[in-house]
C-alpha positions in Angstrom: 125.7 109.9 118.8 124.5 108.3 122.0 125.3 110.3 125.3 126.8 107.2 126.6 128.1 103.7 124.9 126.2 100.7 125.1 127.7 97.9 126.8 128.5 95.3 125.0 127.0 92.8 127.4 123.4 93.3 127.2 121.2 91.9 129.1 120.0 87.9 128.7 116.6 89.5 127.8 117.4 91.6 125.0 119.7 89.2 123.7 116.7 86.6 123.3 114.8 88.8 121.6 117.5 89.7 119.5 117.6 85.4 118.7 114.0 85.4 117.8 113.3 84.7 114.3 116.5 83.6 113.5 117.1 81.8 110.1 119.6 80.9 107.5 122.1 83.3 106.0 122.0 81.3 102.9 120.6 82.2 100.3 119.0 80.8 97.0 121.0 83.0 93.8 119.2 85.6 91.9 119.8 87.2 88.7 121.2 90.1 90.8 123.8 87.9 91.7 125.3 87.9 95.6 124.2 91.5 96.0 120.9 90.9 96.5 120.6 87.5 97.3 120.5 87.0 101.3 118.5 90.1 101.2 115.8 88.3 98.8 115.5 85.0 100.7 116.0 86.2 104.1 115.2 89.1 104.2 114.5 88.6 107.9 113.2 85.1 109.2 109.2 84.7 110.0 108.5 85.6 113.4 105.2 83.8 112.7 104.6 81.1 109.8 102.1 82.1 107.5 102.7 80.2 103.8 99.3 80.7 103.6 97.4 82.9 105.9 94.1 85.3 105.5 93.7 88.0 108.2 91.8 90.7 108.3 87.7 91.4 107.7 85.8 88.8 106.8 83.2 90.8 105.5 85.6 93.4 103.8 86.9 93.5 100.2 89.1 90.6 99.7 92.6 90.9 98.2 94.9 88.5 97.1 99.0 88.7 97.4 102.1 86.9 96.8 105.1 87.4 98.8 108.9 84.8 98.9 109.5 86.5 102.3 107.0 85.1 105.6 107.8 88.2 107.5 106.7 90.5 104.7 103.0 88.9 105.4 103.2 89.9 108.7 103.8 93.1 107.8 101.0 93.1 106.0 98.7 91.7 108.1 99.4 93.9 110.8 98.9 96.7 108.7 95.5 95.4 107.8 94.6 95.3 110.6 95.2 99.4 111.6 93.9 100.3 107.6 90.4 98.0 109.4 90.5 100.5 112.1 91.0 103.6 110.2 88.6 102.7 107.5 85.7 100.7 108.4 83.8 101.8 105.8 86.3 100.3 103.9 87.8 97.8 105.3 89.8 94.6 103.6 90.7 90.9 103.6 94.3 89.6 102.5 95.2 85.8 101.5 98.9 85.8 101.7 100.9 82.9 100.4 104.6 83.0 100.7 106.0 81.3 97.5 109.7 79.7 97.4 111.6 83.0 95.8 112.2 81.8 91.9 108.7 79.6 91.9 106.9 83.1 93.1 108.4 85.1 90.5 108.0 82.7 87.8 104.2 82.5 88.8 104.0 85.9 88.6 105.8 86.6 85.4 103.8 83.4 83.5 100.4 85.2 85.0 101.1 88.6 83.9 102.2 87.0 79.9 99.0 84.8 80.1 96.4 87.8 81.4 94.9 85.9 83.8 95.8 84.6 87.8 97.8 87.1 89.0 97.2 88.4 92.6 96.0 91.7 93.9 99.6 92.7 95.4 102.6 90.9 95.0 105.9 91.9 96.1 109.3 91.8 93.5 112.8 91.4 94.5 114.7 94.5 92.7 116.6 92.1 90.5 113.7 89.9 89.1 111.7 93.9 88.3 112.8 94.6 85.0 111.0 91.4 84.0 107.7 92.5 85.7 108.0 96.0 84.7 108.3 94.9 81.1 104.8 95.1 80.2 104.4 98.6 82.0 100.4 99.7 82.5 99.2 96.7 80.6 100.7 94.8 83.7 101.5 96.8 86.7 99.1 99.5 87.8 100.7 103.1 87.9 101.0 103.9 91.4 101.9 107.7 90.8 98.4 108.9 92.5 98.0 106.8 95.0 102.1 107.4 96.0 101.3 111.4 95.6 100.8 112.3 99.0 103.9 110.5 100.3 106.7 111.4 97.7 107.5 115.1 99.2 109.2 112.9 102.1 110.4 110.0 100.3 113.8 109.2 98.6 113.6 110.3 95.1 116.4 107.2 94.4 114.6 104.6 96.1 111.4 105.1 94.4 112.9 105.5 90.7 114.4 102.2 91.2 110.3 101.1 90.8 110.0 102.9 87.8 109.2 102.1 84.2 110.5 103.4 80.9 107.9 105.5 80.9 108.3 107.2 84.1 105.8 105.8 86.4 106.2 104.3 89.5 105.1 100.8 89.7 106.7 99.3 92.8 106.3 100.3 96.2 109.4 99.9 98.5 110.2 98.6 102.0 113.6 100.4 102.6 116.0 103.0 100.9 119.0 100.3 101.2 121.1 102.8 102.2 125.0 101.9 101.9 127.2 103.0 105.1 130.2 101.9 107.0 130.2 99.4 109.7 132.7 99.6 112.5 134.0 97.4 114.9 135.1 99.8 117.4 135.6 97.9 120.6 137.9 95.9 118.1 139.6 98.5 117.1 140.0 100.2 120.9 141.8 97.3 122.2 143.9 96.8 119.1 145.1 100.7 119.0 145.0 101.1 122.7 142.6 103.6 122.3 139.7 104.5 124.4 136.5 104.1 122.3 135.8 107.8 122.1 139.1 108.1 120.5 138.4 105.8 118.5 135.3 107.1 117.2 137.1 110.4 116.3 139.4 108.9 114.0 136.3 107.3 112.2 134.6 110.4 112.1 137.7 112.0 110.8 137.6 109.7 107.8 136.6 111.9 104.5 138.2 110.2 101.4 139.3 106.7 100.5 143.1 107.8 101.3 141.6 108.7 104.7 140.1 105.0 105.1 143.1 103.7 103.8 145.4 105.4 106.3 142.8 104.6 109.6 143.4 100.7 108.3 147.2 101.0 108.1 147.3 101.9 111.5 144.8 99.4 113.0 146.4 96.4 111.2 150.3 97.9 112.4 149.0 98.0 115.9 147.1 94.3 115.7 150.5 93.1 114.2 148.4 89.6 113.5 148.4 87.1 111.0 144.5 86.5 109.6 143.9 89.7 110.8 142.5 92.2 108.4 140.8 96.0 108.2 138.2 95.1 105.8 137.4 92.1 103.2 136.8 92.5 99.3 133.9 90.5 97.3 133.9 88.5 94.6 130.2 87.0 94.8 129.2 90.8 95.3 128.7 94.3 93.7 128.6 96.5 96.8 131.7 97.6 96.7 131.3 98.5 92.8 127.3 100.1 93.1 129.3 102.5 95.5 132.0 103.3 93.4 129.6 104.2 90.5 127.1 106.4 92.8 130.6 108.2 93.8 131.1 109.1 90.4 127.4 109.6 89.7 128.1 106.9 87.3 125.5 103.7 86.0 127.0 101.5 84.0 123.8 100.0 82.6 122.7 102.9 80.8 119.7 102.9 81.9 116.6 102.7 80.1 117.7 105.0 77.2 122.0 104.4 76.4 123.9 100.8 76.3 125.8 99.4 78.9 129.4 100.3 79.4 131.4 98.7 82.3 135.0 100.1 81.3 134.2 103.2 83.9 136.6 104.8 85.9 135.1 104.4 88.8 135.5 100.6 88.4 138.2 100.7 87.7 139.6 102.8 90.1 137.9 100.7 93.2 139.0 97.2 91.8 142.5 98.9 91.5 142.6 100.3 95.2 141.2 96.7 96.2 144.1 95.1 94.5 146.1 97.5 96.5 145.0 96.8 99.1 145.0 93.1 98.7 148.6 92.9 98.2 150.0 95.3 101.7 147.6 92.7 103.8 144.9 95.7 104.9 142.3 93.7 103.0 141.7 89.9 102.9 138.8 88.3 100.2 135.5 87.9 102.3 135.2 84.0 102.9 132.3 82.2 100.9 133.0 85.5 98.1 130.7 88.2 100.7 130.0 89.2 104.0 126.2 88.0 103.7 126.5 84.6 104.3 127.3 82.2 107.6 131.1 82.5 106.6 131.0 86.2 106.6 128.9 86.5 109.7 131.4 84.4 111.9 134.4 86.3 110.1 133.0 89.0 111.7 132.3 87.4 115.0 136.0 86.3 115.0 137.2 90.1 114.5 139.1 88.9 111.2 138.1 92.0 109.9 136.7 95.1 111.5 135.0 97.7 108.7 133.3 97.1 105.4 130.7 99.2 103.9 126.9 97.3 103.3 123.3 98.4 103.5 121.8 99.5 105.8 119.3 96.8 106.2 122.2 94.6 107.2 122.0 96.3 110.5 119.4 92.5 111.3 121.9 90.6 110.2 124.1 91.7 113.0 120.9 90.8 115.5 119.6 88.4 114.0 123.3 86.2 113.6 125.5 88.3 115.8 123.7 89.2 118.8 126.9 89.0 120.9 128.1 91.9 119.0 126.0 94.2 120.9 127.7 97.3 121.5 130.6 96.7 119.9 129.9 98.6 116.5 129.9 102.0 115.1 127.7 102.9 111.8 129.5 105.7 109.6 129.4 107.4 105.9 131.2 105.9 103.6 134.3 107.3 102.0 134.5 108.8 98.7 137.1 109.5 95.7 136.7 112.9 95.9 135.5 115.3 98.2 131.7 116.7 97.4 131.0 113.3 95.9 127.9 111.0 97.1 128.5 109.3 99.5 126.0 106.0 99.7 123.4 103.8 97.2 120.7 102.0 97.6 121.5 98.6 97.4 118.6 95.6 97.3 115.1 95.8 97.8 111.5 94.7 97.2 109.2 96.7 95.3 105.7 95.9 95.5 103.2 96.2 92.3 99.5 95.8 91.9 98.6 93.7 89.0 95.8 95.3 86.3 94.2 91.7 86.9 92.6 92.8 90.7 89.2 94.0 90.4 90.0 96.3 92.9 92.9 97.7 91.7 92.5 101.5 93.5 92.1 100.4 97.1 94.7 98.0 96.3 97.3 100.4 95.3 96.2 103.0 98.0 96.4 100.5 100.4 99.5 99.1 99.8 101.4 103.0 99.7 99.4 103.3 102.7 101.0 100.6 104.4 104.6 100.8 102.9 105.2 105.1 102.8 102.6 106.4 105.4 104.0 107.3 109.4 102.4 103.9 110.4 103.7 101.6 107.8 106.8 103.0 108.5 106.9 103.1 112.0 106.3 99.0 111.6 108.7 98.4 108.8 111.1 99.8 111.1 110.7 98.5 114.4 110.2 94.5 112.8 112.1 94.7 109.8 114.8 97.0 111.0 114.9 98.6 107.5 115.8 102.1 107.1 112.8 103.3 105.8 112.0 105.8 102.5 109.9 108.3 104.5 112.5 110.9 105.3 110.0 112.5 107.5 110.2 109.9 110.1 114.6 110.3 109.9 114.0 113.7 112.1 111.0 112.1 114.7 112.6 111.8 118.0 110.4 109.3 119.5 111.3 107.2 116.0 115.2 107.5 115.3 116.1 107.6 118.8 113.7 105.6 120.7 116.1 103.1 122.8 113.5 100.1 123.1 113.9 99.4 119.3 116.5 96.8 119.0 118.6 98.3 116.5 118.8 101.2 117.7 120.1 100.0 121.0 122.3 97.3 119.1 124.6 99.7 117.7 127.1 102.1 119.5 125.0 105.3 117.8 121.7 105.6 116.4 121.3 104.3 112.5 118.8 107.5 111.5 121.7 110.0 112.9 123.3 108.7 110.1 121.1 108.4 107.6 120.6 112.1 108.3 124.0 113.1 108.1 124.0 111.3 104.8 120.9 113.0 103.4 118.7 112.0 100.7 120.5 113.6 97.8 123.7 112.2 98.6 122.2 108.8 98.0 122.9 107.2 94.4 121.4 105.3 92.4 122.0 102.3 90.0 119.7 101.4 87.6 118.2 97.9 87.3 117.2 97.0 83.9 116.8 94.3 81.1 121.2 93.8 80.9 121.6 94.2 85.0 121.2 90.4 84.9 124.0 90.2 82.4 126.5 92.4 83.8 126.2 90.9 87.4 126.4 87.6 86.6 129.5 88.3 84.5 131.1 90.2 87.2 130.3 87.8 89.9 131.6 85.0 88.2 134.5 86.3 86.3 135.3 90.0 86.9 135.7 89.8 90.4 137.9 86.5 90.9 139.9 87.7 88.0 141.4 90.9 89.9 141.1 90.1 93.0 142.0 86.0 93.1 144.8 87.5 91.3 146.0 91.7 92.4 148.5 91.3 89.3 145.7 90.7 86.8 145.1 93.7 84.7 142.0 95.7 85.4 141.5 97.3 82.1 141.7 93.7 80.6 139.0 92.0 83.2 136.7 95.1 82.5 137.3 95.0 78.4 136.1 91.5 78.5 133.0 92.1 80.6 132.4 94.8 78.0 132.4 92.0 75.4 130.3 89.6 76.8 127.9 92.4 77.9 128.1 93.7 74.0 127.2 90.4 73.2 124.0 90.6 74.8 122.6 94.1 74.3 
């Protein structure tokens, strides 16, 4: 943690730059339902507009990609720009044009089918890859090789979310998605009449789900205030639920190789502790169905709740939306069932493949692991994406996790990678995303989810036998 506590009032400087690039928390739906969907449209608004941009040599081999996110060509570019440096013996041109998210994907898919007009690179949101992956090598070039000197550092669960059936790697990724715990602790300090160290210890002490549970009790006793809540449950979302399964070390899509089954106990016992919680008044139902939309960010602002678990590449939400936040928040592990159990998933993400169509499909793939899992690429997706990045390597880097000019660093009360660390990359599940994810989300988003927790007295093992059914019906 941070020798000292960052004010809360920062100063009129830093707050400006924490407004720059600001853009809508709403969010076109996806197939991956509410889970991924800010993330995919927004995934942080274009500090520069490039729909259409080319950058880099002129006279260098020219590469073609497709992105839905503006900001993600920047990243590229810039990148380009260094690989120029590094290699001028070798050096590229990119044409990036930033596609509306379903009419990109759709492009892509109808290219790959057809065998002709795909791009170089294009990136994939996680919950449209099952499609792309589909036609494995015949489509997607393997990037196994050209990720081998990289993958001793990088999060083994992260980078099987890019695989295929057939065990290669095919998309690159821009963050591990992390799941933690946000805190509000200045919230909490004045509510408990607590000083914020104090405050911060009773976090820390927080082990299990009973342990949560009990911290809540005794922040919304000492509030004593109508409309105000310890933490909101989702129905447009499956955070809660992707963390319940990782707990377990359950998946219920099973995979590439078993069926689907959603009657797990690990659903079941989350959706039962939310009803629980639902009915004593430590909970509330996050407005607009998740915390990922403008609802949700100025539920937050309002201190109508003060702890809910997300990704870790909502930390730009917060400074991006929330700037006057500043200081105010504490980043934690998340609970768990059982001690000795994970404790986080990935959640969301981009991979990004290179098509068989390039004619220059080998310095396309080594550029793009270059540029997404090297110590540069990383150090960039960090400090203007504020995503926690794959490359464990750069977790333990001083002048990286704990450099104070990087704005998400000094946002938050302690520093993101301390966590991330404490976490560890084995303790971070995964859930797969294949051909029936579509299914089950969409079922749970619009059904499960309002079913238990619209009404705490509907039966759990009745909501989860008829998401079984309609998933059956698919597989």
């Amino acid at each position: 943690m941070k020798k000292k506590l960052v004010s809360s009032l920062m100063s009129m400087a830093l707050v400006a730059g924490l407004l720059a690039g600001c853009g809508s928390g709403a969010a076109t739906e996806t197939s991956e339902g509410a889970t991924e969907t800010a993330e995919a449209s927004t995934e942080e608004a274009s500090a520069e507009e490039i729909p259409n941009a080319t950058f880099g040599d002129a006279n260098g081999t020219h590469l073609e990609m497709w992105t839905f996110v503006e900001l993600h060509g920047q990243h590229y570019k810039d990148m380009a720009e260094v690989w120029n440096e590094q290699n001028p013996d070798r050096t590229i041109e990119i044409t990036c044009t930033t596609y509306p998210y379903g009419d990109m994907h759709t492009k892509l898919l109808t290219a790959l089918e057809a065998g002709t007009g795909a791009p170089d690179i294009c990136d994939v949101e996680v919950g449209q890859f099952p499609n792309v992956v589909a036609g494995l090598d015949q489509w997607l070039v393997p990037l196994d090789d050209y990720a081998s000197p990289y993958m001793s550092t990088m999060v083994p669960a992260r980078m099987q979310t890019y695989q295929g059936e057939d065990g290669h790697y095919y998309g690159a990724p821009y963050h591990v998605g992390a799941t933690a715990m946000y805190y509000n602790v200045a919230a909490m300090s004045e509510a408990m009449g607590l000083s914020q160290e104090e405050v911060i210890a009773k976090i820390d002490a927080v082990k299990t789900w009973s342990d949560y549970e009990a911290l809540g009790k005794e922040y919304v006793d000492a509030i004593g205030e109508e409309g105000k809540y310890w933490t909101s449950v989702d129905t447009g979302g499956t955070d809660w639920l992707w963390l319940a399964m990782a707990e377990y070390g359950d998946d219920w899509t099973g995979g590439f190789d078993n069926p689907a089954n959603c009657q797990l106990d690990s659903v079941k016992n989350m959706l039962t502790m939310q009803q629980s919680w639902l009915k004593s008044g430590l909970a509330e139902i996050s407005p607009d169905g998740h915390v990922d939309l403008e609802a949700g960010f100025q539920n937050i602002m309002d201190h109508n709740i003060v702890s809910f678990p997300k990704a870790l590449w909502y930390m730009s939400r917060f400074t991006n939306y929330m700037p006057e936040e500043a200081g105010n928040w504490y980043i934690a592990k998340c609970p768990v069932f059982q001690d000795g159990q994970k404790c986080s998933v990935g959640i969301g993400g981009t991979g990004t493949v290179v098509t068989q169509q390039s004619e220059n499909k080998e310095l396309a793939a080594e550029f793009l692991c270059w540029a997404k899992m090297s110590d540069e690429g990383e150090q960039h997706i960090w400090d203007k994406l504020g995503f926690d990045v794959c490359n464990t390597a750069m977790w333990d880097k001083d002048s990286f996790a704990h450099d104070d000019n990087n704005q998400f660093n000094a946002y938050f009360i302690n520093y993101p990678y301390d966590v991330l660390n404490e976490i560890g990359m084995d303790n971070i599940g995964k859930i797969s995303v294949v051909a029936i994810s579509p299914t089950i989300n969409e079922y749970v988003c619009t059904t499960t989810l309002n079913e238990v927790l619209e009404d705490p007295d509907y039966s759990v093992d009745d909501a989860l036998q008829e998401l079984q059914d309609a998933v059956d019906m698919e597989q």
